[in-house]
C-alpha positions in Angstrom: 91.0 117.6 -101.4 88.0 117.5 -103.6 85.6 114.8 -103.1 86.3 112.9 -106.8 90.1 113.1 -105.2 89.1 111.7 -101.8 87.1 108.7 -103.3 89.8 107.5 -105.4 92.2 107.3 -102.3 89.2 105.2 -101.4 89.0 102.7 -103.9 92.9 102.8 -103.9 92.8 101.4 -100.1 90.5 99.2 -101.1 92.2 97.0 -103.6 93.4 93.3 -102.8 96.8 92.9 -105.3 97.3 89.8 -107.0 100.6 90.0 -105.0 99.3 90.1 -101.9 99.6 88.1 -99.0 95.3 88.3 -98.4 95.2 87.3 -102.1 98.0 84.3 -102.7 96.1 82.7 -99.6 92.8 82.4 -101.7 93.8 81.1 -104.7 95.7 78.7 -102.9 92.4 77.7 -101.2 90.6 77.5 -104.2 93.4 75.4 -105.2 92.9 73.3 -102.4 89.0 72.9 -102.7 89.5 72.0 -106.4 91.9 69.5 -105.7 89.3 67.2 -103.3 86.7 68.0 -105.4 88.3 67.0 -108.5 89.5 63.3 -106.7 86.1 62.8 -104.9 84.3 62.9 -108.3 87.1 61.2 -110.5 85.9 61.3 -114.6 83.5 64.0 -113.8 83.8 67.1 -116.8 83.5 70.0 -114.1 83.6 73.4 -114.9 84.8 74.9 -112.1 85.6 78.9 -111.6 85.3 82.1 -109.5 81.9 83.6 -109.3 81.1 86.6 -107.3 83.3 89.8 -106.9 86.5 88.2 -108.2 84.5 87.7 -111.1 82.7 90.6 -112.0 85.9 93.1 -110.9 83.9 94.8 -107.7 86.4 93.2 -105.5 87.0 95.3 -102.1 89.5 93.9 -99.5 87.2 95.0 -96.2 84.0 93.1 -97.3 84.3 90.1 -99.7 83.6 86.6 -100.3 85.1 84.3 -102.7 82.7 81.7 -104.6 83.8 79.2 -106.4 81.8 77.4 -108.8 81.4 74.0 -109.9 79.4 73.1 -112.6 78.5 69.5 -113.8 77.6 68.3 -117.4 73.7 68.6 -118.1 73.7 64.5 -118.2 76.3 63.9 -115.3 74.7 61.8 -112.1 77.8 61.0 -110.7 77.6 63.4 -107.6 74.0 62.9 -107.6 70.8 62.3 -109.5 69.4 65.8 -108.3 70.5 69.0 -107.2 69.6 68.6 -103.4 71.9 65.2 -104.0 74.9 67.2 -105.6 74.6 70.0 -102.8 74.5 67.0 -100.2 77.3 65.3 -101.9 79.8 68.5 -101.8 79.0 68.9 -98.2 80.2 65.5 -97.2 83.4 65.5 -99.1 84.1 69.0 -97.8 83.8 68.0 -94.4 86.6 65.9 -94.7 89.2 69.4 -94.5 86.5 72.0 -93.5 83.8 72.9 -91.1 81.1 73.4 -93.8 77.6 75.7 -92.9 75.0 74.7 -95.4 73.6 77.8 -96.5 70.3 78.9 -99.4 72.5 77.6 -102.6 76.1 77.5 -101.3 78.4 75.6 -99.0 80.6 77.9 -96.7 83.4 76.6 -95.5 85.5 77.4 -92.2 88.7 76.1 -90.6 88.2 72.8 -89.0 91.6 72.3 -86.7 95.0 74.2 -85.1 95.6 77.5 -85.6 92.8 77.6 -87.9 89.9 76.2 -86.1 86.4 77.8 -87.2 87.9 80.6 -88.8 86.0 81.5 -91.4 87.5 81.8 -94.8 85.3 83.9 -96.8 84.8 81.0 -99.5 81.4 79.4 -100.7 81.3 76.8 -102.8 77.9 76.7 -105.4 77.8 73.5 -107.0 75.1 73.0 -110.0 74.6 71.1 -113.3 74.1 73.2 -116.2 70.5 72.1 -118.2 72.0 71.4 -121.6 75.0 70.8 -124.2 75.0 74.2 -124.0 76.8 75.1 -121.1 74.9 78.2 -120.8 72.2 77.8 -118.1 72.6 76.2 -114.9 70.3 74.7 -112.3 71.7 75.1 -108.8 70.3 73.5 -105.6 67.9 75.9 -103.7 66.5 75.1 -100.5 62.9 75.8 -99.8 60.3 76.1 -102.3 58.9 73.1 -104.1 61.2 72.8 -106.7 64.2 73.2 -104.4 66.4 74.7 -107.8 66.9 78.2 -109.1 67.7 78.3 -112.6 70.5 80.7 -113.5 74.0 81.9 -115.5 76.6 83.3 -113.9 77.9 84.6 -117.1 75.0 87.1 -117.6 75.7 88.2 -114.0 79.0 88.8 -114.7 78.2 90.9 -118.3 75.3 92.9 -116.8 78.0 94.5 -113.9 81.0 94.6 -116.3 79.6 96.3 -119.1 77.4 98.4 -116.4 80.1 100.9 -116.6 79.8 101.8 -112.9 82.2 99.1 -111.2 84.0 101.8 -109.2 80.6 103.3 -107.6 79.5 99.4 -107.0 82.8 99.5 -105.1 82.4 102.2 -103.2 78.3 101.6 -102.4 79.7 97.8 -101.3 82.0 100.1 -98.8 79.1 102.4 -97.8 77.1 99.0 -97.3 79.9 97.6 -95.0 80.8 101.1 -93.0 76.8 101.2 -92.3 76.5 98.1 -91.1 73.9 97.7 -94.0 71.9 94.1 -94.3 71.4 93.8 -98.0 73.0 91.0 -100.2 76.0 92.1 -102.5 73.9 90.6 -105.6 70.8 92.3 -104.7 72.8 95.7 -104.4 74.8 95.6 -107.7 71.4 95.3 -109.0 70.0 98.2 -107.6 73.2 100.3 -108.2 72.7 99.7 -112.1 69.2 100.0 -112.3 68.7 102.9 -110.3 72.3 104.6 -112.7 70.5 103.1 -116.0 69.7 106.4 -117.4 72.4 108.5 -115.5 74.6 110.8 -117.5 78.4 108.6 -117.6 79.9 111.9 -117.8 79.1 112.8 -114.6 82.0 112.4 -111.9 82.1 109.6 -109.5 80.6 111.7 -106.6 77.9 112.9 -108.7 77.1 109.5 -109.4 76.9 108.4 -105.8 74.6 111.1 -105.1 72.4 110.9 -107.8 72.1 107.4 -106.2 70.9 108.1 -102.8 68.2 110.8 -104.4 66.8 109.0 -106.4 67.0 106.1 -103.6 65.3 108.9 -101.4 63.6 110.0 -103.8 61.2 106.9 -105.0 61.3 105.7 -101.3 63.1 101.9 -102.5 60.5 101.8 -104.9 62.4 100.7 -107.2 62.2 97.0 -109.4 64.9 95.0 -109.8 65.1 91.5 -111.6 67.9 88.8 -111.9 69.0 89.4 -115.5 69.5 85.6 -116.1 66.1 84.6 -114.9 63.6 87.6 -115.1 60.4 85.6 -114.0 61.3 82.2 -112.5 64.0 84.0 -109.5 61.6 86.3 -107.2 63.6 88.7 -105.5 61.0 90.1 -103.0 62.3 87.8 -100.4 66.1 89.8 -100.5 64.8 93.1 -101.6 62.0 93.6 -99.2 60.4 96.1 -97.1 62.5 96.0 -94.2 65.7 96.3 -96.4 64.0 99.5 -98.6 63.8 100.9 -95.6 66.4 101.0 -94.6 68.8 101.9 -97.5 65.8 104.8 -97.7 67.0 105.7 -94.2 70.6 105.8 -94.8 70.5 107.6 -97.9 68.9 110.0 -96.3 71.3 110.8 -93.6 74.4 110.3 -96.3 72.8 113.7 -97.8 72.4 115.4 -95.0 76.2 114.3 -94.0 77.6 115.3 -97.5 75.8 118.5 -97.7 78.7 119.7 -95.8 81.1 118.3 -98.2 81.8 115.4 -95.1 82.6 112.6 -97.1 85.1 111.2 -94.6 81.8 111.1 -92.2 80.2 108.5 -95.1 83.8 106.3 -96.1 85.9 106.8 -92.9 89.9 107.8 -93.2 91.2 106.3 -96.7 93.6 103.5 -95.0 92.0 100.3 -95.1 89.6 99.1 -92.6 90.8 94.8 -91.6 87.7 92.7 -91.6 88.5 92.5 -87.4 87.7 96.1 -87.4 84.7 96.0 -89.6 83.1 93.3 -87.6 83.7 95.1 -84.4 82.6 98.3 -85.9 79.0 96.5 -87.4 78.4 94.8 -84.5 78.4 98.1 -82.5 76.4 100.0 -84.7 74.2 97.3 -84.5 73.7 96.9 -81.3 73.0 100.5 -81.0 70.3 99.9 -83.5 69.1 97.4 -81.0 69.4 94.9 -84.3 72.3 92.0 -84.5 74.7 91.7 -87.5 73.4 89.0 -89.8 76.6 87.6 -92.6 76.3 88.9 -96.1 76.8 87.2 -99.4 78.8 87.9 -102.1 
């Protein structure tokens, strides 16, 4: 099988179909969420949609997380008069049907009784208030720092990866992130997918692509700048995309070279049937503990 053949069996495993079980049982939790939301903040305009894989179309059924975004009117207090209060406000009426962790910007939310008790669902809510009539920018709660808000737009996130033309190689890297037991945030690595591909001939096939990738990866030693396309200068990135994590993805690329050199792609992506999240966390927390390292959750 040549390798371009072998990688689309891969992305084939790795699609989550509308129809599916996995699937239904999101959208009925988004349903859900919306549901108390919408009656613990009666008359409030709310924007609410998916962020996040779902969103941009870099969805992969191993390793995903589905956020869900609600976004106030710029001049709308009634969940709070700031951000921090908003972000406060959401946690207490989703503890009401969840076990919610607080986490940077988002609430994530795990089962609270039965069957389902502390199972975590994959979901994080990002609640925000966008910063004019616009409905283009948005202001979300940060933690830390003075300001203790990021300004953003998910809309620019979700253009700069769509129109990036490499969604199936995001794909595929989020796999190679998840098989490795890789510590890098999803957002951070779609970023450095397209920056590092910016100038990369489309023609080229999708194993090509991958490799040129990891080379140039190799090649620059991480050195590479990346920037939030929605807020160049006010979102630093040095805190995600830092020394440790260079290194590492340095490291990795380096020994997917040397495994591929021998045409072993199965050594990089594993067997093409589909890996359940069970297996994946058994399989990262062994290769971490062989790193002498411990598996850290990843966002979306």
């Amino acid at each position: 099988m040549k390798p371009s053949e072998y990688l689309s069996a891969v992305l084939q495993s790795q699609q989550l179909p509308e129809d599916s079980e996995e699937y239904r049982k999101l959208i009925s939790r988004r349903e859900d969420i919306e549901k108390i939301i919408k009656s613990s903040f009666k008359g409030a305009k709310l924007t609410v949609r998916y962020g996040g894989s779902i969103a941009k179309g870099t969805i992969i059924s191993e390793d995903y997380d589905l956020d869900l975004i609600f976004y106030f009117e710029a001049e709308d207090t009634s969940a709070g008069e700031s951000l921090e209060e908003i972000y406060k406000s959401f946690g207490k009426t989703l503890q009401g049907n969840y076990i919610v962790q607080e986490k940077r910007s988002s609430l994530r939310l795990k089962g609270k009784s039965g069957m389902e008790s502390n199972i975590d669902f994959y979901i994080d809510v990002v609640p925000g208030r966008y910063t004019d009539v616009s409905k283009q920018d948005v202001f979300i709660y940060q933690s830390g720092g003075d300001k203790k808000r990021l300004k953003t737009n998910i809309e620019k996130h979700i253009e700069h990866v769509r129109k990036s033309g490499l969604i199936d190689v995001i794909k595929l890297i989020k796999l190679w992130r998840s098989r490795k037991a890789l510590l890098i945030k999803t957002f951070v690595l779609e970023l450095l997918v397209i920056k590092v591909l910016e100038s990369v001939d489309k023609g080229l096939s999708i194993d090509q692509k991958l490799i040129k990738f990891w080379e140039i990866l190799r090649d620059k030693n991480g050195e590479i700048p990346i920037e939030d396309p929605a807020n160049p200068q006010g979102n630093d990135l040095s805190t995600v995309w830092d020394v440790t994590t260079k290194a590492n993805l340095v490291m990795l690329a380096k020994v997917t070279l040397d495994t591929i050199k021998n045409g072993q792609w199965e050594d990089v992506f594993g067997a093409t049937e589909k890996m359940s999240r069970e297996e994946r966390i058994s399989s990262i927390q062994v290769a971490t503990s062989l790193r002498g390292g411990r598996a850290q959750p990843w966002s979306c």
